[in-house]
C-alpha positions as CSV (number, residue, x, y, z in Angstrom):
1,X,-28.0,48.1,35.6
2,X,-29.0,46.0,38.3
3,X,-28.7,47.4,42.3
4,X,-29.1,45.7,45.6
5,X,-29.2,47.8,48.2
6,X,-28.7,45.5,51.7
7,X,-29.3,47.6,54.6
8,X,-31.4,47.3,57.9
9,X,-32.6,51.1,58.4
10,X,-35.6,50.7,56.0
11,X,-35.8,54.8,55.8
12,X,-32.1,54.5,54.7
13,X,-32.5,51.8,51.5
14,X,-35.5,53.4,50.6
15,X,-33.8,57.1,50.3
16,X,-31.4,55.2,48.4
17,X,-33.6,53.0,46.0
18,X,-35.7,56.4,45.3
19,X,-32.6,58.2,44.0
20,X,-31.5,55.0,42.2
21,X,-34.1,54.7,40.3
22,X,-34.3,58.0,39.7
23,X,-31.1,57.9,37.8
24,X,-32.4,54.7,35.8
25,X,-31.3,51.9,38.3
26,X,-33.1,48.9,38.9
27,X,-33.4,48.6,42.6
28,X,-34.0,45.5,45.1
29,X,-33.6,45.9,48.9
30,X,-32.6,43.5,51.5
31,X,-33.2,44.5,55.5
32,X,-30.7,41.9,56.7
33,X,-27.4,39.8,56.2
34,X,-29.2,36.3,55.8
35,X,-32.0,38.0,53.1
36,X,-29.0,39.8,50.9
37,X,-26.5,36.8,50.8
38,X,-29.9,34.8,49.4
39,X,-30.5,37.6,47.1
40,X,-26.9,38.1,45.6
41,X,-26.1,34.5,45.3
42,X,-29.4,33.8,43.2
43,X,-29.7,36.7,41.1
44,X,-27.0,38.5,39.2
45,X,-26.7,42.0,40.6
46,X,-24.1,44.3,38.5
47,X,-23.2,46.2,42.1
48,X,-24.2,45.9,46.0
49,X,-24.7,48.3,48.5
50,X,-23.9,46.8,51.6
51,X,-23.9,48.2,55.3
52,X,-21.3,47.6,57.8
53,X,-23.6,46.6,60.7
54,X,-26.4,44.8,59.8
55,X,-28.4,41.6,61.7
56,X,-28.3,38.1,61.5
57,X,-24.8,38.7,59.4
58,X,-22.9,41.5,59.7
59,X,-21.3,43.1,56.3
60,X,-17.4,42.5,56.5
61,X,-18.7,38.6,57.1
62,X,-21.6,38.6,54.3
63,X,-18.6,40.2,51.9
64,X,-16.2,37.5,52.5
65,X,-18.8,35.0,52.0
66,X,-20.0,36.5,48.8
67,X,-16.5,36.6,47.3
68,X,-15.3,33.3,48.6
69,X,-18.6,31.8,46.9
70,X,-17.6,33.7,43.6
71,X,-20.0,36.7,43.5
72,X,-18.5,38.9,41.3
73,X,-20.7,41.9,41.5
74,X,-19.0,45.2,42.5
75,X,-19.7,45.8,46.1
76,X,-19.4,49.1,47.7
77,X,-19.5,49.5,51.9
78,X,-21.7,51.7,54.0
79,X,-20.0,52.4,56.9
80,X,-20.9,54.6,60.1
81,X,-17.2,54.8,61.7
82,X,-14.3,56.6,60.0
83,X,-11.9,54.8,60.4
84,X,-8.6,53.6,58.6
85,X,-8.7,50.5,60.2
86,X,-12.5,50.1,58.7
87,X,-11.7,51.1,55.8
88,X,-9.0,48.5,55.1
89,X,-10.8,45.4,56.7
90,X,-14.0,45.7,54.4
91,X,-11.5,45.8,51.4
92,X,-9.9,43.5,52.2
93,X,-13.1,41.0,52.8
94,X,-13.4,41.9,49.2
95,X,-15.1,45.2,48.7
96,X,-14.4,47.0,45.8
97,X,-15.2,51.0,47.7
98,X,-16.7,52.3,50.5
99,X,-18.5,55.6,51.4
100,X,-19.3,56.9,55.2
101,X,-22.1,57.7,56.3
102,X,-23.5,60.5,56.5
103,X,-22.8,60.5,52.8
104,X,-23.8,63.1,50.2
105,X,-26.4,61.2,47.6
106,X,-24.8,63.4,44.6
107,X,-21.1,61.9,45.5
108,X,-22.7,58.4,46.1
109,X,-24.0,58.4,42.9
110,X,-20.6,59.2,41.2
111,X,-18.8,56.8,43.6
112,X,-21.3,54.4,41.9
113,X,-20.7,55.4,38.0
114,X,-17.0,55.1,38.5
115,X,-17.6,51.7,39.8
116,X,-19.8,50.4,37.2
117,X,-17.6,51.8,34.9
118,X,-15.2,49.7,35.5
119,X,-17.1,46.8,34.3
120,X,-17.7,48.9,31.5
121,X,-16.0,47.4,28.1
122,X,-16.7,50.3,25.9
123,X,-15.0,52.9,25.3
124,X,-15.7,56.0,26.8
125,X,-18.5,54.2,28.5
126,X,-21.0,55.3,24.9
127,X,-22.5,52.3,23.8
128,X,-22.9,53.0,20.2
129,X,-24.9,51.3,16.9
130,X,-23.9,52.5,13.7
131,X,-25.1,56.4,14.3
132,X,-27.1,55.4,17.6
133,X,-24.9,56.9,20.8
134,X,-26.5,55.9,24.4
135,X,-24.7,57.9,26.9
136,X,-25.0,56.0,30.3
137,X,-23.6,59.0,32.3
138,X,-26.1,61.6,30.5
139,X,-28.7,59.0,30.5
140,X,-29.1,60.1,27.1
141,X,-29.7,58.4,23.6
142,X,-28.8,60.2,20.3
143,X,-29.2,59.3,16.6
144,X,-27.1,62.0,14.3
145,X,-26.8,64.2,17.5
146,X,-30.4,64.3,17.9
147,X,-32.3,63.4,21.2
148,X,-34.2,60.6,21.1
149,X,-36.9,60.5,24.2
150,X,-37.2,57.4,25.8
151,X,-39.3,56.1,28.8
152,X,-37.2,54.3,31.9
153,X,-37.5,51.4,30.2
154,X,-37.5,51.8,27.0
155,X,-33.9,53.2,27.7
156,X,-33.0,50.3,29.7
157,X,-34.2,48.1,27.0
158,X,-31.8,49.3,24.2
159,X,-28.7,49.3,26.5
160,X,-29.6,45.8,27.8
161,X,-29.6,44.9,24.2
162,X,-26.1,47.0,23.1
163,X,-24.4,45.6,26.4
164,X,-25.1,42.1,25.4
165,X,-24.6,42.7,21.2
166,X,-24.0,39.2,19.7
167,X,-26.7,37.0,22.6
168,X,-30.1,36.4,22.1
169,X,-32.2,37.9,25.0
170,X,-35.1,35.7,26.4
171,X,-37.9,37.7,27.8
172,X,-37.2,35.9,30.8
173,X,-33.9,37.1,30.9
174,X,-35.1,40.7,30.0
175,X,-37.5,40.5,32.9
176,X,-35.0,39.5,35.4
177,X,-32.5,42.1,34.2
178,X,-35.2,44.8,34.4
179,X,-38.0,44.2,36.3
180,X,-37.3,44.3,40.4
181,X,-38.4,40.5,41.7
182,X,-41.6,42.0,43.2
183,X,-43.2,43.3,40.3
184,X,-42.5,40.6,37.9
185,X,-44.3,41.6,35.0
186,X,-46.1,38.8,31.9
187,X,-44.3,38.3,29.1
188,X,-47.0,40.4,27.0
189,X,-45.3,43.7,28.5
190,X,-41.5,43.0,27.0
191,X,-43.3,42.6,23.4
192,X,-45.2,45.5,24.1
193,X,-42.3,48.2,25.4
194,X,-39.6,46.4,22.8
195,X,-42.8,47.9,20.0
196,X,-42.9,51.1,22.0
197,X,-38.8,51.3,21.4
198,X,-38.7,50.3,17.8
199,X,-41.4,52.8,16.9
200,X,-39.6,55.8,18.5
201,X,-36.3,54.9,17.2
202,X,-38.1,54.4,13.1
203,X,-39.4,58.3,14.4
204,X,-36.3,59.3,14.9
205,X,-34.7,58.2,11.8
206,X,-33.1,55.1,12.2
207,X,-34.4,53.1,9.2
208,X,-32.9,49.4,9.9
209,X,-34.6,47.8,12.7
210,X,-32.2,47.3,15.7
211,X,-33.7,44.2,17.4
212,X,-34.9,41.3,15.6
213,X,-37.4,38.4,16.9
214,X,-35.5,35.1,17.2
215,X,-39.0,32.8,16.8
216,X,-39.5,30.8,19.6
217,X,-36.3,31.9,22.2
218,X,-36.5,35.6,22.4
219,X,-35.0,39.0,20.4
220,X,-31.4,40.1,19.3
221,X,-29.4,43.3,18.6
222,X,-28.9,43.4,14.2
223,X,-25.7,44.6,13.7
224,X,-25.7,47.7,11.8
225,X,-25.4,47.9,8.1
């Protein structure tokens, strides 16, 4: 799941990218209005963090802009004041929650899983293969209820690949789905991790591989037998 965090108090976004990532999140920051509407116009973000008062343009005006140039990412508002009146303006510019600050990070975090989740087809939020169960709220991935441990990415690889089940995945898509714009990595490193992943899941008992190589274009979930 793809974040962008668009706030001007640079202690404050990167507090918030740290615990983010933390929990698995793919993190990019924006210090202004004019830097985040670039940002979230070009580059698919499934939910924005976005202050009330920030420079250059301010959040209630950066919302309605977003929506009104159909951005559908979820979009939940920082604010400062506590106020009703707040409250109902930044909805109605078109933002899904907000959240005051100061906030606690632990009920941020679930303000943010209940939002995702309702982009969330599945049910019961598991995204599931045959007898392979990723848990996006336990951050857990089990095959015949047992653990199977994953690096950060190599989780984020297999629920890119269960979120999208019947599209071939380019490894440029996989980079810009997984890989903030900063640290772009070379093609090389998807082939590499998607090994890493296919070897722990063989480990753990799952004899069918999961993703195939489509030659020349990219890779693709198998369905299960």
């Amino acid at each position: 799941m793809r974040i962008l965090i668009i706030e001007d108090d640079i202690i404050i976004a990167n507090n918030l990218r740290e615990i983010l990532e933390k929990n698995l999140y793919n993190v990019e920051i924006a210090l202004d209005g004019e830097e985040g509407l670039n940002l979230a116009l070009f580059t698919k973000f499934d939910l924005i963090i976005l202050d009330l008062n920030l420079p250059k343009i301010d959040g209630i005006k950066l919302c309605r802009i977003l929506r009104e140039n159909q951005c559908n990412s979820l979009i939940l508002m920082l604010t400062a004041r506590d106020t009703n009146l707040d409250q109902i303006i930044g909805l109605d510019a078109g933002a899904d929650d907000y959240i005051v600050k100061p906030f606690d990070l632990k009920v941020l975090l679930a303000r943010i899983r209940a939002l995702l989740r309702r982009n969330t087809p599945e049910v019961n939020n598991l995204l599931l293969w045959g007898d392979l169960v990723l848990d996006p709220n336990k951050f857990e991935v089990k095959y015949k209820d047992n653990i199977i441990p994953l690096t950060k990415k190599e989780y984020q690889l297999l629920e890119l690949f269960l979120l999208n089940p019947h599209r071939t995945l380019t490894k440029e898509f996989i980079i810009d789905q997984l890989w903030p714009f900063e640290d772009t990595p070379q093609e090389d490193t998807v082939r590499a991790h998607i090994k890493k992943l296919r070897k722990k899941l063989k480990e753990a008992g799952v004899e069918q591989d999961v993703i195939e190589n489509i030659y020349g274009i990219g890779y693709r979930l198998k369905p299960p037998i």
